[in-house]
VOGU-3710 file (C-alpha; in Angstrom, 3 decimals, decimal comma):
1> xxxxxxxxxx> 121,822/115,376/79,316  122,915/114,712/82,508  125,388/116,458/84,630  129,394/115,568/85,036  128,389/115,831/88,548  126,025/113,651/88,732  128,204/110,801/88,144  130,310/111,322/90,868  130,195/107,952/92,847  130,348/107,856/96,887
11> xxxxxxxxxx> 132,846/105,087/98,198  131,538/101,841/99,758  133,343/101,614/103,006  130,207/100,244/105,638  129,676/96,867/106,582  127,557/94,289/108,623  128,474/96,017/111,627  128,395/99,472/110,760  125,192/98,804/109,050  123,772/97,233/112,014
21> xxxxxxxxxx> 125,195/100,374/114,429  123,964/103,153/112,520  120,430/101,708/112,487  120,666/100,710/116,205  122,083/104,093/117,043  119,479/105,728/115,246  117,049/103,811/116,725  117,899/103,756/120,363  117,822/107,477/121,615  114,913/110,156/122,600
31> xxxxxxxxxx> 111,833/107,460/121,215  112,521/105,254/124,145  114,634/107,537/126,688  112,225/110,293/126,859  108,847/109,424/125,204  108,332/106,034/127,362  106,783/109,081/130,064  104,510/110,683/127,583  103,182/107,410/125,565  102,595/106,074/129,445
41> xxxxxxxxxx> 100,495/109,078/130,242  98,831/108,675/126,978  98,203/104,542/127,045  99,092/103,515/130,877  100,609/100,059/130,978  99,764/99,133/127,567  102,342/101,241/126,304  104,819/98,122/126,499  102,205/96,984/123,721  102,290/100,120/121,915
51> xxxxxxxxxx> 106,008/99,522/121,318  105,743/96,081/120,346  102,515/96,940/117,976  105,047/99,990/115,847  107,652/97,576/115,693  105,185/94,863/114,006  104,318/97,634/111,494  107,462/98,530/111,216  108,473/95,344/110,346  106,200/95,150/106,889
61> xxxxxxxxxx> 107,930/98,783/106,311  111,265/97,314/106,257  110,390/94,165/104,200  109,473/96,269/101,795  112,481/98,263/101,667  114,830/95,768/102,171  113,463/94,519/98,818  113,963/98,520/97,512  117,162/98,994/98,850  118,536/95,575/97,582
71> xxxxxxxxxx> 117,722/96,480/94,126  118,216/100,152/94,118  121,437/100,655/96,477  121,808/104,337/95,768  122,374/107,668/98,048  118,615/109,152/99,008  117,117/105,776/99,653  113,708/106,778/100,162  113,431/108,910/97,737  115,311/107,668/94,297
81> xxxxxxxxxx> 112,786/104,118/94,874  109,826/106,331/95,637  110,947/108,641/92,440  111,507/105,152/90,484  107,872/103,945/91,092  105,511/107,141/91,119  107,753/109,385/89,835  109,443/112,800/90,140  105,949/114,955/91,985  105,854/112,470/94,679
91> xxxxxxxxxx> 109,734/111,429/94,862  110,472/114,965/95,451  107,730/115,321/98,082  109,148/112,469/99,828  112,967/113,291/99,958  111,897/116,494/100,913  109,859/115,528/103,769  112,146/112,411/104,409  115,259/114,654/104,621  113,110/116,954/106,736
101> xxxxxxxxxx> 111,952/114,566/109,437  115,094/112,423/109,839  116,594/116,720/110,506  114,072/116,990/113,304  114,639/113,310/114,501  118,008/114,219/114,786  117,507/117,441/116,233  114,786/116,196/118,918  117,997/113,939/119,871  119,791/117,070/121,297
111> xxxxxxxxxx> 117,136/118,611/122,567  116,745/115,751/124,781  120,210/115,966/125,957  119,046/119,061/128,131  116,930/116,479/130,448  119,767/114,887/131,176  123,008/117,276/131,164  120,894/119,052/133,929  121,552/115,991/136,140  125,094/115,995/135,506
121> xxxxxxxxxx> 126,381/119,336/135,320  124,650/123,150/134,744  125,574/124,140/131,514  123,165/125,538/128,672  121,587/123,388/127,005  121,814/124,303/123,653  125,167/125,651/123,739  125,970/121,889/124,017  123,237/120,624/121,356  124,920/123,309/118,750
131> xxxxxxxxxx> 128,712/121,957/120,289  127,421/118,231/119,041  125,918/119,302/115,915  128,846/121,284/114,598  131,450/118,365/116,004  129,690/115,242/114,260  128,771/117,925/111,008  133,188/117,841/111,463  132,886/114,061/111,606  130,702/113,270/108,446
141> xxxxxxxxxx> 132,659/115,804/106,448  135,697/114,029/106,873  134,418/110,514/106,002  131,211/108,403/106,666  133,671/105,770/107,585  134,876/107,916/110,552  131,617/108,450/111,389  130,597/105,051/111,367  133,279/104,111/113,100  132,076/106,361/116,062
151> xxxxxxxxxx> 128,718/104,867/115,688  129,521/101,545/116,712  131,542/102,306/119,685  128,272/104,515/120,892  126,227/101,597/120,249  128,244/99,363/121,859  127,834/101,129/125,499  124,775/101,974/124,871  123,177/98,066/124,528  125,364/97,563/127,270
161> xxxxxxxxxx> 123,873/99,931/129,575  120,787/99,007/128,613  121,190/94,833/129,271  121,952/96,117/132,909  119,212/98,442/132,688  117,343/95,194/132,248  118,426/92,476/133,717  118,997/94,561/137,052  115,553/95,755/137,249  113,382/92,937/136,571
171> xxxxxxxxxx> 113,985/91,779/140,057  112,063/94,562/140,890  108,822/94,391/138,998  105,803/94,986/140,473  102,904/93,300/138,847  100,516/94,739/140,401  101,540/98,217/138,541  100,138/96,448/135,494  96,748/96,469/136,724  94,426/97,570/134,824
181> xxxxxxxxxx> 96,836/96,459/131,695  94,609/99,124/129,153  92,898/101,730/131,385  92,105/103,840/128,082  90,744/101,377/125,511  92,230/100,052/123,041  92,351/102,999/120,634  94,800/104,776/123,094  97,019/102,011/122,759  97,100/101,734/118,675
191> xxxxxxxxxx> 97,039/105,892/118,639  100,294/105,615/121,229  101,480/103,496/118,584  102,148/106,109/116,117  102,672/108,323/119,028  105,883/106,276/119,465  106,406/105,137/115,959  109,183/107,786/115,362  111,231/105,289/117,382  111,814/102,898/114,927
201> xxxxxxxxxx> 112,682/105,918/112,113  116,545/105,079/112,190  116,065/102,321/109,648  115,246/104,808/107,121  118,600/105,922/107,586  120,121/102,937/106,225  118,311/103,300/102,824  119,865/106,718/102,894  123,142/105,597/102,829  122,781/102,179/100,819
211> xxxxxxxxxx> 125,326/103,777/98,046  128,095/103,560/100,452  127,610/99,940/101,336  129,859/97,086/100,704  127,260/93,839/99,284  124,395/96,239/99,857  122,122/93,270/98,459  122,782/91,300/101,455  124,204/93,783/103,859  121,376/96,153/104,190
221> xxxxxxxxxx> 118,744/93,704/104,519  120,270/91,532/107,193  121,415/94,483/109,230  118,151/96,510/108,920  116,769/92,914/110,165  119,103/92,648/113,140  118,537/95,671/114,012  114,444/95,923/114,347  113,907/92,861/116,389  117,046/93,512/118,592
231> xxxxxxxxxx> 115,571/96,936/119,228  111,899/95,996/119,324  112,766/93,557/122,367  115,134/95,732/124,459  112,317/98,739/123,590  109,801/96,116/124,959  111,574/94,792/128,304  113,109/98,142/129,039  109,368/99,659/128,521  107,872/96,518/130,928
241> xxxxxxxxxx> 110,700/97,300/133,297  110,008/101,136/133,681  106,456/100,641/134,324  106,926/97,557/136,608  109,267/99,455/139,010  107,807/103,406/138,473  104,233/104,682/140,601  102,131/105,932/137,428  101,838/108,969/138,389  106,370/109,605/138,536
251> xxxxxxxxxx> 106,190/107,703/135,031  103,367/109,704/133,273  105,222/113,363/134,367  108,998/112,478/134,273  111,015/113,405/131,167  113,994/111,009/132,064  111,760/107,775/132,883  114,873/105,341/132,539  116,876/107,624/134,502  114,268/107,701/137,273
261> xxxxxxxxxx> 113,670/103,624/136,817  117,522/102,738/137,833  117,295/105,121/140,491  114,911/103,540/142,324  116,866/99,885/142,184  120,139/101,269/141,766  120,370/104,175/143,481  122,304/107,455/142,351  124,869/105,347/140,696  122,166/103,871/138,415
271> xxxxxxxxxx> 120,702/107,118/137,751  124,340/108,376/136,442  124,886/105,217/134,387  120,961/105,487/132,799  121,825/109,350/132,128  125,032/108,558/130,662  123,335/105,607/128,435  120,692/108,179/127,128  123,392/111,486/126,186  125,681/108,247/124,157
281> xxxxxxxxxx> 121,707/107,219/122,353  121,129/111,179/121,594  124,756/111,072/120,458  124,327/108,571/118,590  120,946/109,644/116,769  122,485/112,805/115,690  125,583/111,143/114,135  123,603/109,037/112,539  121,421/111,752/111,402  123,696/113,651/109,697
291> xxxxxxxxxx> 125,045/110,322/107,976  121,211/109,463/106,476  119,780/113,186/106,104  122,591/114,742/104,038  121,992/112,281/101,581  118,286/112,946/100,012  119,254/116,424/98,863  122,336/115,092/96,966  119,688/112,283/95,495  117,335/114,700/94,595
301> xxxxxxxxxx> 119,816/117,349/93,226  121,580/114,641/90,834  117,976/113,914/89,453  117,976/117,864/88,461  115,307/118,814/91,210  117,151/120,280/93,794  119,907/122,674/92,270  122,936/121,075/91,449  125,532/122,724/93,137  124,199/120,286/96,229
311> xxxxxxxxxx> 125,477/117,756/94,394  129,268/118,295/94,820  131,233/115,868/96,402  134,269/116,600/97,841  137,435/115,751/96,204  139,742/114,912/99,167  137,274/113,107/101,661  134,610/111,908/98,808  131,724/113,366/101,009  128,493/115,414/99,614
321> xxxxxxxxxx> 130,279/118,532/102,177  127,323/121,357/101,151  124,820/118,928/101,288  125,733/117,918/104,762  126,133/121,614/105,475  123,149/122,506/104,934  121,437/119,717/107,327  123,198/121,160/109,612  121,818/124,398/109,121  118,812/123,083/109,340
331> xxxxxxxxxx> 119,246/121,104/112,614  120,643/123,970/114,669  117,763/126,289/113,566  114,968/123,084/114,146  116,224/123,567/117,920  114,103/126,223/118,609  110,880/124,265/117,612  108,745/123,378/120,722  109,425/119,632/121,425  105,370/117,553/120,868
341> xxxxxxxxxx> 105,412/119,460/117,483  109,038/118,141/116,387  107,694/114,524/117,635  104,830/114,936/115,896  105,720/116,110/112,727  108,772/113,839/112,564  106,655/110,630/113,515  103,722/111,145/110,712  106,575/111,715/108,312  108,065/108,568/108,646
351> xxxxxxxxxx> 105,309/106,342/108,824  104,072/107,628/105,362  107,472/107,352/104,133  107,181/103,529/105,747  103,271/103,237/103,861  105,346/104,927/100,502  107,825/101,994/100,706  104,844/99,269/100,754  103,141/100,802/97,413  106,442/101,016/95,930
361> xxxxxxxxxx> 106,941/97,627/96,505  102,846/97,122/94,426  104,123/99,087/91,745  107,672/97,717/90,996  106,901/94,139/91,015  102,869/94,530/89,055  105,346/96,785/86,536  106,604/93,898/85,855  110,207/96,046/84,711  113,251/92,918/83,595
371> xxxxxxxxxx> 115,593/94,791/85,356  113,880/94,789/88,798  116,163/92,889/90,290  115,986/92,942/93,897  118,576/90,438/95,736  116,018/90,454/98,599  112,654/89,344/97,984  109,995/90,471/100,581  107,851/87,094/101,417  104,423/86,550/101,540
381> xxxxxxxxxx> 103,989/89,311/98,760  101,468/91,586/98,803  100,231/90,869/101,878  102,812/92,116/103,856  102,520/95,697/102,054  99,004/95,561/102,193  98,938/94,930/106,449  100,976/97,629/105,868  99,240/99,835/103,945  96,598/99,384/106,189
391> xxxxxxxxxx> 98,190/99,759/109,358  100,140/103,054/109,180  96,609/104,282/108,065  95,197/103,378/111,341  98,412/105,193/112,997  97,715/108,016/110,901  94,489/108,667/111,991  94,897/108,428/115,547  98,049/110,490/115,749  95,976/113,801/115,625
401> xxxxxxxxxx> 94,573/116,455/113,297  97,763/118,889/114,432  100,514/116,542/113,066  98,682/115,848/110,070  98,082/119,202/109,231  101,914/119,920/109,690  102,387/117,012/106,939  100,178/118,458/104,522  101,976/121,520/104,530  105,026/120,063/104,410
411> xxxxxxxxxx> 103,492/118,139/101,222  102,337/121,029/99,656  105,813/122,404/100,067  107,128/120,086/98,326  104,832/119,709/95,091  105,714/123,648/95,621  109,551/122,513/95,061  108,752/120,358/92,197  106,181/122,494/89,642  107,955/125,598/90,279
421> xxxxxxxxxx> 111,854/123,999/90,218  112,047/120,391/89,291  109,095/119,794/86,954  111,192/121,939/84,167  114,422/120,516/84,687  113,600/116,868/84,934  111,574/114,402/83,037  112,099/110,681/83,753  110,489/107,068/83,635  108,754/105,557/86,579
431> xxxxxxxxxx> 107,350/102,386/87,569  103,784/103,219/87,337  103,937/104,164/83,658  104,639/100,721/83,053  101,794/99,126/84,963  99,516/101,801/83,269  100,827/100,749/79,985  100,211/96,797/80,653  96,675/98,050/81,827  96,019/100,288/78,723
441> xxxxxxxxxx> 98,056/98,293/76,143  99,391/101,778/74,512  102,996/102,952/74,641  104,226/105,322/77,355  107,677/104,079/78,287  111,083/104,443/76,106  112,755/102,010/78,160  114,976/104,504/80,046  113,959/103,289/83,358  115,442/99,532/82,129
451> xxxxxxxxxx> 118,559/100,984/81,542  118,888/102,688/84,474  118,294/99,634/86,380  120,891/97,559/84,565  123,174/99,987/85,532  122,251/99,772/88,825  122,523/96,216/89,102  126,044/96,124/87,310  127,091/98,912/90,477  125,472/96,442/92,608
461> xxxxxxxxxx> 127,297/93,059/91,979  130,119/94,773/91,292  130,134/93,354/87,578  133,138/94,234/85,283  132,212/94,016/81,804  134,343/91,537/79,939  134,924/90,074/76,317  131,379/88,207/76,259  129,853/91,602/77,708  130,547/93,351/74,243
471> xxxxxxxxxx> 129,982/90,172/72,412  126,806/90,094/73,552  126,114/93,715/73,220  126,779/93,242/69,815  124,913/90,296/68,951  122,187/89,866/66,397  118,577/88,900/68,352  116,166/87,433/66,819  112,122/86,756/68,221  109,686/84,959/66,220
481> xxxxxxxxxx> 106,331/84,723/66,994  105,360/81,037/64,898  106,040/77,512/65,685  108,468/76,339/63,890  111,101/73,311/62,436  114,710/73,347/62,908  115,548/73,057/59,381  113,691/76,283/58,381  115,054/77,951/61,586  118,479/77,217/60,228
491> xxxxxxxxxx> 117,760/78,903/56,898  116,465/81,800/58,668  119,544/82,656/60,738  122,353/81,326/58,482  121,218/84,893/56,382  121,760/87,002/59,350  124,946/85,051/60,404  126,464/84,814/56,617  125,402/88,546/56,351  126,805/90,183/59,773
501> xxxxxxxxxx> 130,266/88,026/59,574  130,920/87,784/55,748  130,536/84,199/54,963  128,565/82,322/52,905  124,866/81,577/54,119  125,021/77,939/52,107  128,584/77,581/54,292  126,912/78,626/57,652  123,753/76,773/57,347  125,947/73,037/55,977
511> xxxxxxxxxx> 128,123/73,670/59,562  124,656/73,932/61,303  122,850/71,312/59,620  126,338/69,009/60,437  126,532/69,926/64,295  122,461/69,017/64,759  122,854/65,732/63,255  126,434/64,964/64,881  124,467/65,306/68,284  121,177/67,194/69,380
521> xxxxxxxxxx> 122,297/70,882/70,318  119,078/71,052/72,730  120,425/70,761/76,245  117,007/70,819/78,277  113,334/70,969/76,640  113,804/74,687/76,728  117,449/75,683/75,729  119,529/74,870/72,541  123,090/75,984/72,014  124,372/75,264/68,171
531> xxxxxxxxxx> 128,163/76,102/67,928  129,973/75,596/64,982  133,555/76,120/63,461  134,180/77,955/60,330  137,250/78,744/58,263  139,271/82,249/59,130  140,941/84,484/61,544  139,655/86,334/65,037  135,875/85,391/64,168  133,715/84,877/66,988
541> xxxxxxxxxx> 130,232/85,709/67,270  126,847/84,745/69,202  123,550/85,147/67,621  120,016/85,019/70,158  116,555/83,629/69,535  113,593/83,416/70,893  110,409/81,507/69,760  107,253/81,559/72,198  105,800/79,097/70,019  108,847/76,429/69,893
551> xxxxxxxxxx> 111,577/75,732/67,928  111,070/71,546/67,128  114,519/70,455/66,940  113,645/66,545/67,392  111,181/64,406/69,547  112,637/64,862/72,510  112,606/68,613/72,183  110,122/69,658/70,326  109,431/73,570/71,818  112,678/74,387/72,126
561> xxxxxxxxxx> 112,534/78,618/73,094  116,028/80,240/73,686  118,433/79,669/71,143  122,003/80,829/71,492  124,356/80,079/68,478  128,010/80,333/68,867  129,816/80,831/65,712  134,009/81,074/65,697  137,102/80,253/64,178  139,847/77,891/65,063
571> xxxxxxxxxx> 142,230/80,377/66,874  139,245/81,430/68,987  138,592/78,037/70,905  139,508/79,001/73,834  136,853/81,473/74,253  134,625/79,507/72,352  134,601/76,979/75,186  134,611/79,671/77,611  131,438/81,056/76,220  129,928/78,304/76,128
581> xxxxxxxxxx> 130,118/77,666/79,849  129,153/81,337/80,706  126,051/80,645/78,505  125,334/77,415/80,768  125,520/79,525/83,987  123,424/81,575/82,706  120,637/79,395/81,671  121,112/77,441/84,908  119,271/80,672/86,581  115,960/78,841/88,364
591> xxxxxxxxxx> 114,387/81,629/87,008  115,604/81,887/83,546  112,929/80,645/81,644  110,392/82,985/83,042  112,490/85,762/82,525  112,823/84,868/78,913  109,308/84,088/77,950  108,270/87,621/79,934  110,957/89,904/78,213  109,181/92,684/76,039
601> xxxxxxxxxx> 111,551/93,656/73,533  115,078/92,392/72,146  116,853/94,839/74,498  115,292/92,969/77,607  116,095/89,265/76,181  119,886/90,958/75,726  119,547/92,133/79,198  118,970/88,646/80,522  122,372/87,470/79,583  124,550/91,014/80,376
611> xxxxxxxxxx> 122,853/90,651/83,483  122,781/86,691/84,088  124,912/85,264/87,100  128,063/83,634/86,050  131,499/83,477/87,041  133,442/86,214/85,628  137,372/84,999/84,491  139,764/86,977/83,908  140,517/85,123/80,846  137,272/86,372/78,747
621> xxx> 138,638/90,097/79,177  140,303/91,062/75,739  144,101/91,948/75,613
//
């Protein structure tokens, strides 16, 4: 049974903007301020390609969990989609290394402050680092929407900075410094690829906070959108810049390569403004940090495998406070790590939590699950995940044996986690059992998975559940598996009508036989809606069918295959007409009749309707 705790609900308080910032933040900081040097040294010129080549991969990452996010909006992004597809072993293996990496990528984001405070004033450098840490660890405890709101002012001086950046230095390009454009080979410049990848990790931190999202079904996706190609083109003219107006030999050994850039066309007042740019893009990183990492150990300790005291939200601020606590822990002791390993480590992390998102993707749609309901559809599906797929494989490989070591272990640790901690203490439906189960035609699934979907989707869009909600919940379903006339139909149902609302089955099936010949009840070749009136008080009902076969109702629709009959009283007209036109919205869906023909079970045809898009009045809630 699940926890009390568990159901304790973060608020929705971030928007387009704030969406848009704390991805861009994210993005923006030590991937492009201090590793432009390095990947240059690794990749010469071609580096600007490098850039350009993660953010392409990147892009078929975040298709993929645009779709995730849009139809599983909840804290621990990553992870609870991951968890929902493969299931618990490898969900827990990703949060864990998930929350892990976007630690370091936070952390490696004050490390890379020292570079720069150095230029501005002597002061130790991670005195300051732990000064930021424990002020934004102050910020995110007292409301993401504080924090969020700092976010966008960072991000707004920071693509500032870096438009002048830009537009000031191309002026001062030197072609000729592009010559030889790939002096290592092509392998360099793929390898640099995932060298640099970590770059483009700050979109994971959007699925992290997803829960707290106003529209997350649109918001998410359009923001995480936004956000790569905006990035991917400043990355890519601020990268073309650098090397245009930097010897190769300054850019391969400098560790402030911007700075150094708008020095040499600036002057010391461009070096200041570059150095100021790159402490608000560290800033910024570690905010958003905080914000994204804190929530995969609340995810994974609601789902019973982390223990559950993590999951505590506060009462007065509604923020997971130990959860956040301990990521901070974590960050101020990941300073200490030496600086290629946290880069590394952090960068293999992400791009097979980027390859994760593109099989989850497989999984959830071949499952073929009814309530899989993403509001964002990734296009061209599956051969976006599979480019994918097949891409952060080739980044894998040529980041190095060391990092990939590092990930194994961190792996291990976390299938260490699960069979010694989680594996007792949580047992739940995943995607994968259901795409087995089509395969093998046996039963594995108890439809738990389906339910927590619905749920999901009713969080989601926000849906209130009114009088035709428990109607529906409460209505009689029927599925038969012959063809079928409309006469003998009748018979059948006018049983279970007569027998669920107390009247005669000779009464119910005369009203039914009366309404078909009055006017067909068939309102397209594949929907029929028979509502009649009956003698009483307060009766209203609505019975479901479903015939694969066809219903033949007359000539003109003769495989008629969902059947709603509406059944009330005098005094309950009102609704009756109400219903009615919910029950046309619904069927209006462009993808209603495949949903309907696909359903498995009575529960999924119900689900159909709870879950069908309609406007919701007021005026259908009971008093």
């Amino acid at each position: 049974m699940a926890s009390p705790l568990a159901k304790q609900m973060l608020k929705k308080e971030l928007g387009l903007i704030e969406v848009f910032s704390i991805a861009t933040g994210a993005m923006i900081s030590s991937g492009i301020f201090i590793l432009t040097g390095m990947a240059f040294a690794e990749a010469g010129p071609s580096v600007v390609l490098s850039y350009i080549l993660a953010g392409i991969l990147a892009l078929t990452g975040v298709l993929s969990q645009s779709e995730l996010v849009s139809a599983m909006p909840k804290a621990g992004g990553t992870y609870f989609y991951v968890a929902r597809s493969m299931g618990p072993a490898v969900g827990t293996v990703d949060g864990l290394l998930t929350w892990f990496s976007l630690s370091l990528k936070s952390t490696f984001a004050l490390i890379g402050m020292g570079a720069f405070i150095h230029l501005l004033i002597n002061i130790d450098v991670r005195f300051v680092a732990l000064f930021l840490c424990l002020l934004f660890l102050g910020i995110n405890l007292i409301g993401i929407k504080e924090a969020a709101r700092v976010q966008v002012v960072l991000v707004v001086f920071l693509l500032s900075l870096m438009l002048v950046y830009i537009v000031g230095g191309i002026p001062s390009v030197s072609i000729q410094r592009f010559d030889p454009f790939v002096p290592k080979g092509i392998v360099s410049t793929i390898s640099t690829a995932g060298f640099v990848f970590v770059s483009f990790g700050g979109l994971l931190k959007i699925a992290a906070l997803a829960e707290e999202v106003k529209r997350p079904g649109r918001t998410i996706p359009l923001g995480m959108m936004m956000s790569l190609f905006i990035v991917t083109l400043l990355y890519a003219l601020a990268v073309f810049v650098t090397v245009g107006v930097l010897p190769a030999y300054t850019l391969a050994n400098t560790v402030v390569p911007f700075t150094d850039g708008a020095g040499s066309f600036f002057g010391p007042w461009g070096r200041i403004a570059l150095s100021i740019a790159a402490l608000l893009a560290f800033v910024s990183t570690a905010n958003a940090g905080i914000m994204a990492a804190s929530r995969y150990p609340l995810a994974l300790s609601r789902d019973s495998l982390l223990p559950e005291l993590i999951n505590r939200i506060n009462k007065r601020f509604q923020t997971p406070h130990i959860s956040i606590s301990i990521t901070g822990v974590i960050m101020i002791t990941a300073i200490f790590l030496p600086l290629e390993t946290l880069v590394k480590a952090a960068s293999t992390v992400m791009i097979l939590t980027y390859m994760l998102s593109c099989f989850s993707v497989l999984i959830l749609r071949e499952s073929r699950l009814q309530n899989y309901q993403p509001a964002f559809r990734a296009p061209l599906y599956p051969w976006v995940q599979i480019i994918g797929i097949c891409g952060f494989g080739f980044l894998l490989y040529g980041i190095g044996k060391e990092s990939l070591i590092t990930s194994l272990c961190l792996i291990a640790g976390g299938l260490f986690v699960y069979l010694f901690y989680g594996r007792i203490r949580a047992n739940r439906e995943f995607a994968l059992l259901y795409v087995i189960q089509r395969i093998t035609a046996k039963e594995l699934v108890s439809r738990t998975l389906e339910l927590e979907l619905k749920e999901i989707i009713r969080e989601r869009d926000e849906i209130i559940q009114d009088r035709f909600d428990r109607v529906i919940e409460e209505s009689v379903i029927v599925d038969l598996k012959e063809p079928i006339k409309v006469e003998k139909f009748f018979s059948l149902v006018s049983r279970k009508i007569g027998k669920k609302l107390g009247v005669s089955t000779h009464t119910i099936r005369a009203h039914l036989d009366a309404r078909e010949k009055e006017s067909s009840t068939a309102i397209t070749p594949f929907v029929a809606i028979p509502h009649i009136i009956v003698e009483g008080e307060h009766i209203f009902d609505i019975f479901l069918a479903r015939n694969k076969k066809g219903i033949f109702f007359n000539r003109e629709s003769p495989g008629i295959q969902a059947v709603f009959i509406l059944v009330g009283t005098r005094d309950e007209r009102n609704f009756h007409l109400r219903a009615l036109a919910a029950i046309a919205q619904i069927v209006h869906d462009p993808r209603f009749e495949e949903k309907w023909m696909n359903a498995r079970s009575n529960e999924d045809l119900r689900d159909i309707v709870l879950l069908g898009k309609r406007r919701r009045d007021k005026n259908l809630t009971e008093e």
